[in-house]
C-alpha positions in Angstrom: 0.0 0.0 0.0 1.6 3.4 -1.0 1.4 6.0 1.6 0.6 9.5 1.0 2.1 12.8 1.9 0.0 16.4 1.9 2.1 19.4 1.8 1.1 22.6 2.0 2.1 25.9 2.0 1.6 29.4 1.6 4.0 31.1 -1.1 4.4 34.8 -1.3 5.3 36.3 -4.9 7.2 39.4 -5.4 5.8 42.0 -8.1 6.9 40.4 -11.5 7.9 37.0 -10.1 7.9 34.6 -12.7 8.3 30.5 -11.8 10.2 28.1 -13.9 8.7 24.7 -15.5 8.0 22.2 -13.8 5.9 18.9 -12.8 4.1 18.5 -9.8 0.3 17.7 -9.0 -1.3 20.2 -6.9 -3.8 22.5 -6.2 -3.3 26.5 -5.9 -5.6 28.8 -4.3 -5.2 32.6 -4.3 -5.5 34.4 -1.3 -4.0 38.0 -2.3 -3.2 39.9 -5.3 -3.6 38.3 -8.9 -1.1 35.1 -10.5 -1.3 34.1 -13.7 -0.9 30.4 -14.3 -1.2 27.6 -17.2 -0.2 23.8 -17.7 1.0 23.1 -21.6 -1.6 23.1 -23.9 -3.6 25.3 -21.7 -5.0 27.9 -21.2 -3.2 31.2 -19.2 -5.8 31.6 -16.1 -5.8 35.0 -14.2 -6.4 33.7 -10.0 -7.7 36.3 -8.1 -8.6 36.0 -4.5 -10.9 32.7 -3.6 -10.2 31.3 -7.4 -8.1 27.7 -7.4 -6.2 25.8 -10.3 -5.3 22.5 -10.8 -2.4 20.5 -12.0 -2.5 17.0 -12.8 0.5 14.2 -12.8 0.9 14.4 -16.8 0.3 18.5 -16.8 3.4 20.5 -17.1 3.7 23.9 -15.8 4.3 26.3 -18.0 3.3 29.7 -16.3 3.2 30.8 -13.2 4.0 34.9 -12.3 2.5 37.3 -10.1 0.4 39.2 -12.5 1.3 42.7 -10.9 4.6 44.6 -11.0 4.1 46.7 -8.3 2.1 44.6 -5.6 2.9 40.8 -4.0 0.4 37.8 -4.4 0.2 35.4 -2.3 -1.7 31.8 -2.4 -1.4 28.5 -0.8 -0.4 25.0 -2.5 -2.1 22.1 -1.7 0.3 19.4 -3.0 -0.2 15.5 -2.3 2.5 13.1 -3.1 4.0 9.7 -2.0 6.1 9.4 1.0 9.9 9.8 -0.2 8.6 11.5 -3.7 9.6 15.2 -4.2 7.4 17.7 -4.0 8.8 19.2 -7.8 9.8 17.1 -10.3 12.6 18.8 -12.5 11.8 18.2 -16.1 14.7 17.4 -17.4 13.9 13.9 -14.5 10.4 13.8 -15.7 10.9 11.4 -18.5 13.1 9.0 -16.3 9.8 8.3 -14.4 
């Protein structure tokens, strides 16, 4: 039986901050402020407070910036993983999976 692992955290964005690709499966809620966010082949999605986006195990994610140069954004990350897994998945190590 595999055991699971839920992480979460809250994640603060500087104005302008812009997040590299990556793999993961989680779930993003915005609490403050606006970040943008798509998977590939997806659609960019604007979060603003209350709003939530998924990525599934075969998404990859292409954006994610706060959508604001001048203000911070902040939003938790609900991310649930087996035990010993990491919580990103580089993607130059995603095709060795």
């Amino acid at each position: 039986m595999k055991i699971a692992k839920l992480v979460l955290c809250m994640v603060c964005l500087a104005p302008g901050w812009l997040m590299a690709e990556q793999a993961k499966v989680t779930e993003v809620l915005s609490l403050e402020g606006s970040i943008v966010m798509q998977v590939k082949g997806g659609n960019e999605v604007t979060l603003t407070p209350g709003r939530s986006f998924y990525e599934g195990p075969d998404d990859i994610h292409t954006v994610g910036q706060n959508a604001s140069q001048t203000k911070a954004a902040k939003f938790l990350v609900f991310l649930v993983k087996d035990k010993g897994a990491p919580v990103l998945i580089p993607l130059s190590q995603r095709a060795l999976r």
